[in-house]
N, C-alpha and C positions, 0 to 999 in steps of 0.2 A: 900384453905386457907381462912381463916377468915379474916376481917380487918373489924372494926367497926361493925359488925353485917351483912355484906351483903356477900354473897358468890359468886363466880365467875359464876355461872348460872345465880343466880338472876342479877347481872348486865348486863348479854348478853340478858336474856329476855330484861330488860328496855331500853339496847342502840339497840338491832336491829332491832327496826318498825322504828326507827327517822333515820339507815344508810338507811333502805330500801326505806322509803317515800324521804328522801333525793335525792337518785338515781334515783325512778321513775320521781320524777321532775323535777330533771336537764337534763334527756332527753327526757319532753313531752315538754319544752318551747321554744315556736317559736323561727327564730331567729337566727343569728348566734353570737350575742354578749351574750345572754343566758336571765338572768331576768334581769341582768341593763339595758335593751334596748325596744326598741318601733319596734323595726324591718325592719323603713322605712331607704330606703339607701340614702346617703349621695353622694357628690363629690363636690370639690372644689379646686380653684387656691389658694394656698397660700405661704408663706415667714417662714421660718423656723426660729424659736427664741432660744430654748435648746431641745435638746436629752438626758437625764435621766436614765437609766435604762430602764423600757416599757413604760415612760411616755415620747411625745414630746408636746412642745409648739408651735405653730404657730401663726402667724399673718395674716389674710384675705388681701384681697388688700383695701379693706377701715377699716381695722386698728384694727379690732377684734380678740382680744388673742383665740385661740379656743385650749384646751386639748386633746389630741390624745391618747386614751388606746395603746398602742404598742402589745399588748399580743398575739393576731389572725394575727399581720402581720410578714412574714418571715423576719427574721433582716439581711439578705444581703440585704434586700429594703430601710434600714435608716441604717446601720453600718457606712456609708460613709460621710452620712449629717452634713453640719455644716449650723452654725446659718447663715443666712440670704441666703441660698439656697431656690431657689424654687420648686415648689410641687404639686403634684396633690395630694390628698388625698380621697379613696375611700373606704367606712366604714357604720358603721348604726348608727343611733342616741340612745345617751346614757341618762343616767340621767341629770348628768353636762359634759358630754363629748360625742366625738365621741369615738367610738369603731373600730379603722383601722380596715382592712382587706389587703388594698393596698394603699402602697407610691409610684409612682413615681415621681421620680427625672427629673426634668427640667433644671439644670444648676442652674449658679448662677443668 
C-alpha cells in the first residue's frame, strides 16, 4: 500500500538500523539505571515526603528533598510507605535523581 509515496519496505529499511542501533545500546550501557546514570552506588538515611507512581520524594536528615526513580525497585519495598517514614535507600546516581534499586523500610 502506498500512502504518500513511501512503500511499506521503504519505511522498514529506514526504521530498522535506528530499532537495531537502539537495542544494541540499551544493552552495551554500564549500569543498572541504563544512560540516565553515572553508575556510582548510592545509600542513604532518609524521611519519606510523597510516593507517586515510580516517583518518591525524600528528605535527607539535614533537610535535602532527594528524587527516587522507583522503576528498578520491587514495589512491595514502598507499597506500604507513607510520608514521613524512614528509609534506607539504595540506588545509583542519576541525572537529577537517584535511580532506586532498594528501599528499606526502618519504621516511622
Amino acid at each position: 500500500m502506498r500512502r504518500w509515496g513511501v512503500t511499506r519496505s521503504t519505511r522498514l529499511r529506514l526504521v530498522l538500523p535506528a530499532i537495531v542501533a537502539a537495542l544494541v545500546l540499551s544493552t552495551a550501557l554500564p549500569g543498572r539505571g541504563g544512560a540516565g546514570t553515572d553508575g556510582r552506588g548510592v545509600r542513604f538515611l532518609a524521611r519519606v515526603s510523597w510516593v507517586a507512581a515510580e516517583t518518591m520524594v525524600v528528605a535527607t536528615e539535614d533537610g535535602v528533598a532527594v528524587s527516587v526513580d522507583l522503576r528498578e525497585v520491587p514495589q512491595d519495598e514502598y507499597q506500604r510507605l507513607a510520608s514521613g517514614d524512614r528509609v534506607l535507600v539504595i540506588g545509583v546516581l542519576g541525572r537529577n535523581r537517584i535511580v532506586g534499586t532498594t528501599i528499606r523500610s526502618l519504621g516511622p
